[in-house]
N, C-alpha and C positions, 0 to 999 in steps of 0.2 A: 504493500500500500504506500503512495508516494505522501511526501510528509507535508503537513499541513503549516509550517516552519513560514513566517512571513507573509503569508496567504490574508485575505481578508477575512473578518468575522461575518454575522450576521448583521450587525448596526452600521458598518460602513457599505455593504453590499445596498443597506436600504435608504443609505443618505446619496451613496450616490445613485440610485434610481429616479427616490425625489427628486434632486439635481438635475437628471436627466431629460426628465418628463416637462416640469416645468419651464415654460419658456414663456414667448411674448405673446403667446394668445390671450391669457388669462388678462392681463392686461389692458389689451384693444375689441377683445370679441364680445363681450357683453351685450354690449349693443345692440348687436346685429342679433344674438341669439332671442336677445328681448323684442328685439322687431317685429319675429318672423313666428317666435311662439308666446312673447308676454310670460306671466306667472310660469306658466308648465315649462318655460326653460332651466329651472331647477330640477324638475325630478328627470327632463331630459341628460343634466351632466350626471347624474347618476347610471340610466341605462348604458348612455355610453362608457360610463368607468365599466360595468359590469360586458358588456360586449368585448373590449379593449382584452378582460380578463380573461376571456374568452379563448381569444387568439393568446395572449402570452402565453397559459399552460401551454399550447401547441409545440411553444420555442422551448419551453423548461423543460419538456418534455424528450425535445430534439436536443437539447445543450447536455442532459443527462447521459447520450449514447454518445456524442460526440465530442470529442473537450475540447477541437482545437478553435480556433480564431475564423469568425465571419461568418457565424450564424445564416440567416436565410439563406446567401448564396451558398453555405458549404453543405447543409441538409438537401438543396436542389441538385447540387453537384452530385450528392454520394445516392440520392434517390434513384436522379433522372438524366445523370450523365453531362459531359462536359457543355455542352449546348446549352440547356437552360439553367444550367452552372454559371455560363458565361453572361446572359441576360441579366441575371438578377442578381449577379456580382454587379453590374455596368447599372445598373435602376438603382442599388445602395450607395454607388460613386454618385448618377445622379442625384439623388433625393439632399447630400449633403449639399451640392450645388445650388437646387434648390433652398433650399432651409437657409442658406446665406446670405440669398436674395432676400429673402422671407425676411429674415432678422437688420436686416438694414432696411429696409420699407416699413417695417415697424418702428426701427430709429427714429429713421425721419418724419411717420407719423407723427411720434411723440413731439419731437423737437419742434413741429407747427406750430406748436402750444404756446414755444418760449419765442420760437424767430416766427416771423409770421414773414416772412420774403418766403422759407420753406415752401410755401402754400401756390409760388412758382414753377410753374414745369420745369423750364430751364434751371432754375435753383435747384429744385428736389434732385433733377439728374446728377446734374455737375457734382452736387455734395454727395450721391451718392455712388456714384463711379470714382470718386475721389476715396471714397470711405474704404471699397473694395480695392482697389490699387494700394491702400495703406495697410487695411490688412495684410495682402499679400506681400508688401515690405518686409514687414514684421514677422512673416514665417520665415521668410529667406534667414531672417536673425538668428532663429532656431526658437526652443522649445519654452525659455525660461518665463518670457511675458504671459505666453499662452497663460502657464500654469497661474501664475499671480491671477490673471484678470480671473479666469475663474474661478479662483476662491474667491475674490472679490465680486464677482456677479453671483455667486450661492450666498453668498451671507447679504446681499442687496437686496435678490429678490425676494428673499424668506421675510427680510428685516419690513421689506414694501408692503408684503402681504399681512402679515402681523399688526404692524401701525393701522393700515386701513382697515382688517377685520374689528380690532378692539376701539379705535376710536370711533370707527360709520356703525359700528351694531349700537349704541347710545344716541345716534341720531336719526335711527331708522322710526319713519312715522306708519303706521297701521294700514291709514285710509291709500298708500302707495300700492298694496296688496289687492286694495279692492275693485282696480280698473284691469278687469279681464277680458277676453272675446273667446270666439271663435275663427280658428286660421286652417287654414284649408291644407289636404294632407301635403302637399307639397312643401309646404312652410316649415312641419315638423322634417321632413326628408333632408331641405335643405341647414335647418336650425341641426340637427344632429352630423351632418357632415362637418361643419362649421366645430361641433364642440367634441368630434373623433379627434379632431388636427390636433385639440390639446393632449392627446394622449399617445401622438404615436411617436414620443421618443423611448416609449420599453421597447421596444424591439431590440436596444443594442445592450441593455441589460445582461443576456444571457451567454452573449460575445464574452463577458470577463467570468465565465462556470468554473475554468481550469485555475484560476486566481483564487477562487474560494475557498474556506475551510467546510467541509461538509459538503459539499455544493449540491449533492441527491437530496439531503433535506432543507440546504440552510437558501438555494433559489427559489424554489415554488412557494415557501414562507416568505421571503422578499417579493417576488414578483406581486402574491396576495397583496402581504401589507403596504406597499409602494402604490398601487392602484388603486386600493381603500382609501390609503391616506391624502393619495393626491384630489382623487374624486371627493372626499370630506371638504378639502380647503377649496375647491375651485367651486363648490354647492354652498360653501358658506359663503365666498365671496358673492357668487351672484344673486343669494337673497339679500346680503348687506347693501351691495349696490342698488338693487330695484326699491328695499325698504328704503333707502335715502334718495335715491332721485324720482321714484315711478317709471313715469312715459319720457320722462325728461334725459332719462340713460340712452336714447335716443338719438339723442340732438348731439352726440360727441365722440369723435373719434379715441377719444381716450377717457371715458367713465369714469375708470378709479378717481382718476385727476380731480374731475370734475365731482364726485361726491366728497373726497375732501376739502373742497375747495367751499361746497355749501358746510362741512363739518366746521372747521375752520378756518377757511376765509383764503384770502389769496396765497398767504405764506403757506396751510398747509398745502396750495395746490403747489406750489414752486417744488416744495421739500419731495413729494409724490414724483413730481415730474422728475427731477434732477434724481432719485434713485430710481428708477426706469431706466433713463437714460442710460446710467451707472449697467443697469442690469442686464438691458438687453445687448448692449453692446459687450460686454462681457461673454455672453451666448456667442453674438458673432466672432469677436476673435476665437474662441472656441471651437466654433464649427469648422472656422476657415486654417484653423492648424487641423483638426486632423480630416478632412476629410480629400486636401491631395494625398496623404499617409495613406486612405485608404484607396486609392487608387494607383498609386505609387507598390503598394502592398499586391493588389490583385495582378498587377502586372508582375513582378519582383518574386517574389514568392509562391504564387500559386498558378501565373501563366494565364489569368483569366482576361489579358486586358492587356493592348499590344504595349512593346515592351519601350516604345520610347515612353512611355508613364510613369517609367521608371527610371528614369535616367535622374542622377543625385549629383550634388557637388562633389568637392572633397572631404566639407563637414557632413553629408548622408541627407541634405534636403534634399527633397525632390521637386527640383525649377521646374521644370518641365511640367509636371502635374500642379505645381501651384499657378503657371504661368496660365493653363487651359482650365482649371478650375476657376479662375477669376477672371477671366474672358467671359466665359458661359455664364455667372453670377451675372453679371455687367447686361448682358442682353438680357437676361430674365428681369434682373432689372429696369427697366428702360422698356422693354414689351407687355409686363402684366402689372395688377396693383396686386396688392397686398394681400387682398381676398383670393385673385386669381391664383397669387403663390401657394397662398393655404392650402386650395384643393388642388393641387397640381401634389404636393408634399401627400395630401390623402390618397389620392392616385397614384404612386412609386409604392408609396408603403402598403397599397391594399394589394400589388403586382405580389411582392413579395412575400404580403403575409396569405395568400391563396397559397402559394408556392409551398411553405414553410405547412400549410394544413394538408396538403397533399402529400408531403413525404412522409409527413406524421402518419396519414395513412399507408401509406406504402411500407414505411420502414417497422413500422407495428406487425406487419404482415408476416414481416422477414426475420426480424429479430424481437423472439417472444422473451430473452432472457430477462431478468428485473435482479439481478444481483449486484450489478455493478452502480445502480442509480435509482432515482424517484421516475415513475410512470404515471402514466396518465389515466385516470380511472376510467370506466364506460368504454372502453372501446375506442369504436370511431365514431362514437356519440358527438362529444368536443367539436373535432375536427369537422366533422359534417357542421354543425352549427356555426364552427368559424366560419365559415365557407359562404354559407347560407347568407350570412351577416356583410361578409364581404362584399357578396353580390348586389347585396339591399340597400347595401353605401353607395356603391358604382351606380343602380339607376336614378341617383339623386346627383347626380354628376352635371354640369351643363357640359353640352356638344363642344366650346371651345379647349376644354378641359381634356375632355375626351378624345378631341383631335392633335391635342401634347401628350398622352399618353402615345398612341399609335408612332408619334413623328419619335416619339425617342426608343418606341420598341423598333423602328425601322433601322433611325440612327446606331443600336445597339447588332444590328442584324450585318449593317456594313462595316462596322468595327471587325465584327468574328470574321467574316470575310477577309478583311485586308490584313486579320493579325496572324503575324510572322511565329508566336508559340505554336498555333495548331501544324503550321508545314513541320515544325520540329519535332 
């Protein structure tokens, strides 16, 4: 039995999940979920904590047979062979791509609050092709900022959400509660796509199993508690928000702000705003260090991914993968907003986690042992229901969305084509 010497416990496995999960939706999506459902957009972040949960056993399940590095695509790989091995390694390079886009259109959302020029087309671009080129600086440096900003964006956003939960629940008025309708089922279709995005940073959770101490018992208790617990603060936040603004949560690109700002007054919006800021940007340089790493990786290592993406300095960056990682941000930037990123990010991650429900079936099939790890109870009970779920998200998809999935599974199709690992 290899030694558990160094490994993490259980409480760091679940602080970095929170970490993980939590990002800038919670912050900007309010809104819209209240637009589109009113009141019942609460027990909708619940369904989807519990859906989310759904699909993660699938992973814990797959991370328990497998220990090594790159979950979805390395379960497709060992299921269904190098082919759609190679897809949906090239959809989890994408989706960080995305997600960087994502996290900087949320920047600049927030920052319209402070600069009001932001509210600029030409502004919002410049500062934000600006943003991403400086990211990309900053990786070239190597790893050390990364690490800083992220602990400095985990203890921001945790500190943001805290301040706002304990001071807006003392200002939450009743009669905010009692202006409800009826919204037609499309509204909930698209209100629940909208409040999936907040949860699909587990998937990479079960990527660190081999790092764990225990990891057959001590991830499927993390994956639980991590989605209980996130799904807890993002249901408290949204009834704190709607108890303090109503219909008024509405009128603003950034809620929170704006209900501490009726809690107390201009300075607590400033304070709110400037740890947001703090927060999300934190996220993005985070994302934007490792996710040329993981492209750099699936080239490098595994062969999934042609092999200039892996080409490295002399200090082990990989320019190359950051130089086209922050190209492709830059156009998503500059081609979609903010929303459109959301479900573009719901779209990569639902490719993958069908993928991820399907080996589960297959590989259950194959290998009935259960001594070496935690299993998945019911069968193919689960899996069927991820599945089902997955589906149920995609017909709430809009057609532009849907026409960016197809252009990057094509994109993905002439990559394998032109990549020089398979002639090898």
């Amino acid at each position: 039995m290899a030694s558990n010497t160094g490994k993490m416990g259980f409480w760091s496995v679940f602080f970095l999940g929170v970490n993980g999960i939590i990002g800038s939706g919670i912050f900007l999506l309010p809104g819209n979920m209240y637009k589109l459902t009113g009141n019942n957009s609460i027990w909708l972040v619940a369904l989807a904590g519990l859906s989310a949960l759904t699909i993660a056993l699938c992973f814990a399940d797959m991370a328990s047979r497998f220990t090594g590095n790159g979950a979805a695509w390395l379960y497709t790989y060992n299921a269904f062979g190098r082919f759609p091995g190679f897809e949906i390694g090239f959809f989890s390079w994408i989706q960080g791509v995305i997600t960087i886009a994502a996290e900087v259109a949320a920047f600049l959302s927030v920052l319209r609050e402070v600069v009001p020029a932001a509210n600029s087309v030409m502004v919002y671009n410049i500062i934000g092709t600006l943003l991403i080129v400086g990211l990309a600086v900053l990786n070239l440096l190597g790893p050390k900022f990364s690490d800083w900003s992220d602990n400095v964006a985990t203890v921001m956003k945790m500190l943001v959400l805290a301040v706002f939960i304990i001071i807006g629940i003392w200002s939450i008025k009743s009669i905010n509660f009692s202006k409800s309708g009826v919204y037609p089922i499309g509204n909930y279709n698209n209100a629940f796509n909208i409040i999936f995005y907040m949860f699909s940073g587990f998937s990479f959770l079960p990527i660190a199993a081999s790092d764990m101490k225990n990891s057959e018992k001590n991830l499927p208790r993390a994956l639980i508690s991590v989605i209980i617990t996130v799904t807890a603060i993002y249901a408290l936040t949204q009834f704190v928000a709607i108890g303090v603004l109503g219909t008024k949560i509405m009128s603003s690109n950034t809620p929170l702000a704006l209900a501490l700002a009726v809690a107390l007054g201009p300075v607590g919006k400033l304070l709110i705003v400037g740890g947001m800021l703090i927060s999300i940007l934190g996220v993005a340089i985070s994302v934007s260090f490792s996710t040329p790493f993981v492209a750099s990786s699936l080239a490098n290592e595994h062969q999934l991914l042609p092999s200039i993406l892996g080409i490295k300095t002399k200090e082990g960056t990989p320019w190359v993968a950051i130089a086209i990682t922050s190209g492709l941000s830059i156009l998503l930037l500059l081609s979609g907003s903010y929303l459109f990123l959301v479900s573009s990010v719901v779209v990569v991650s639902l490719i993958q986690y069908i993928a991820t429900s399907l080996a589960t079936i297959k590989i259950q099939r194959v290998d009935k042992s259960d001594k070496d790890g935690w299993r998945l109870p019911g069968g193919m009970t689960i899996p069927i229901i991820a599945i089902l779920l997955c589906l149920y998200i995609f017909s709430g998809i809009t057609f532009k969305v849907v026409i960016f999935g197809i252009v990057s599974a094509l994109l993905g199709i002439i990559l394998y084509a032109l990549d020089d690992h398979k002639a090898k």
